[in-house]
N, C-alpha and C positions, 0 to 999 in steps of 0.2 A: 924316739919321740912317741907321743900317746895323744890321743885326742880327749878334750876335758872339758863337760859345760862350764861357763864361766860368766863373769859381769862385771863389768867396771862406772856401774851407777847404779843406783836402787832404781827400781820401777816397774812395769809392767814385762810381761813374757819377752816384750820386745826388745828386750836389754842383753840377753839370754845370748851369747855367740858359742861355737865349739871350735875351737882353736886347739892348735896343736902346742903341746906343753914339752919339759922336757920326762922323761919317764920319772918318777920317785925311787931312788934306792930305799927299802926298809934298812933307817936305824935300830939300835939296840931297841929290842923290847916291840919291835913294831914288826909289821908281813907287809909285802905286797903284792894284792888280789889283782887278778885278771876277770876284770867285771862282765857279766852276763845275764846279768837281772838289774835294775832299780827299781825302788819306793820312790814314788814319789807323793807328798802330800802336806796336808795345810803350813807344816814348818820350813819348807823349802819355798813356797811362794811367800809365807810371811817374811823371812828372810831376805827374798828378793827384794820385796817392798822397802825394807828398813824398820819392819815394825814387829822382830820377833826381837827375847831377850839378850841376843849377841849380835852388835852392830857388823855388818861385811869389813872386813880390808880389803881393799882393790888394789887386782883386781881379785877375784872373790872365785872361789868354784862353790857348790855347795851340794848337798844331800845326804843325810842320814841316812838310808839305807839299800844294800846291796848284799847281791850274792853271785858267786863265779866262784875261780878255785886258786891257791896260793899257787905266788909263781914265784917269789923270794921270800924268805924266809931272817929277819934280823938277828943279830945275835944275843941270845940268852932264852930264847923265843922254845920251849915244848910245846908239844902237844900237837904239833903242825908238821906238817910238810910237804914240798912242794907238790903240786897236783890234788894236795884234800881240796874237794870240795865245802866251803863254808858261806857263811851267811854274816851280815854285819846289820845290828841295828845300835840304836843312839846311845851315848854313853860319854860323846865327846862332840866339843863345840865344829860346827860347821866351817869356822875359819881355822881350826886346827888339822880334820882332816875329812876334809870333802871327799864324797864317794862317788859323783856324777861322773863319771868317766869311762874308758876302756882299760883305764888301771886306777888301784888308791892306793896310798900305804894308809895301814890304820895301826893301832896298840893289836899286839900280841900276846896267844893265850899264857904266855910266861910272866905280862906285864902283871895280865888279873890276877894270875893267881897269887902275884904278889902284893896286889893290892885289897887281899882278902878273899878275893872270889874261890870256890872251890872248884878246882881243875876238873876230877871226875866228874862234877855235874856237869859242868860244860860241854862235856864230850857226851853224855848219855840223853842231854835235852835236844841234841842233832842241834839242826839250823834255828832252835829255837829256847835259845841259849837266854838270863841272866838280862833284864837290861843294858844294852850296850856295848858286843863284845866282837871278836872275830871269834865264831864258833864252830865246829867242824857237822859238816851236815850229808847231805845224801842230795845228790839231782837230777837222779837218772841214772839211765844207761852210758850217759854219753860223759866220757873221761873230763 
């Protein structure tokens, strides 16, 4: 089990629970991050509200971005592996894959590069990859 912000009605902060969830296996094409950083900002509260471009399904996690280090790996998935340190910013809808947590799966450097992105850039921009991506980054000392 993982713990995962969550809400199951639009509204104010006060909607906001952390409940424990079941872990996410990464399917094909996806990683899953053991989170150590979040963003949070105007798109996760608009979100909450009900008044950003993609309505929640409840009950709902949400955040666009984080960064920690891979701790599964999906299948078809390069460029990754377990223990990189990477970084995630927006690229995909909030109800598809929420990052507020102390795990997310999200799309995998193998999905982008399939979807046109160029892999070596991704890897040479560190955590500051591409619009929208799991990118491999740097975060210290500490593994």
């Amino acid at each position: 089990m993982s713990r995962a912000v969550r809400f199951h009605e639009t509204g104010g902060s006060e909607v906001l629970r952390l409940e424990e969830v079941p872990e996410p296996a990464p399917g094909p094409g996806e990683d899953l991050i053991r989170t150590r950083a979040l963003g949070l900002n105007r798109a996760e509260s608009m979100f909450r509200l009900g008044e950003y471009g993609t309505d929640p399904v409840f009950p709902s996690g949400l955040g666009h971005e984080a960064a920690g280090v891979v701790g599964a790996v999906g299948t078809g998935v390069t460029g990754l592996r377990v223990g990189d340190a990477v970084s995630v910013v927006p690229s995909f809808t909030m109800t598809d894959y929420p990052v507020h947590g102390e795990t997310a799966h999200v799309l995998g450097l193998r999905s982008l590069q399939d979807a046109g992105h160029d892999g070596p850039a991704l890897r040479d921009l560190g955590p500051y990859g591409p619009g929208g991506h799991v990118t491999p980054g740097h975060m210290g000392d500490d593994p």
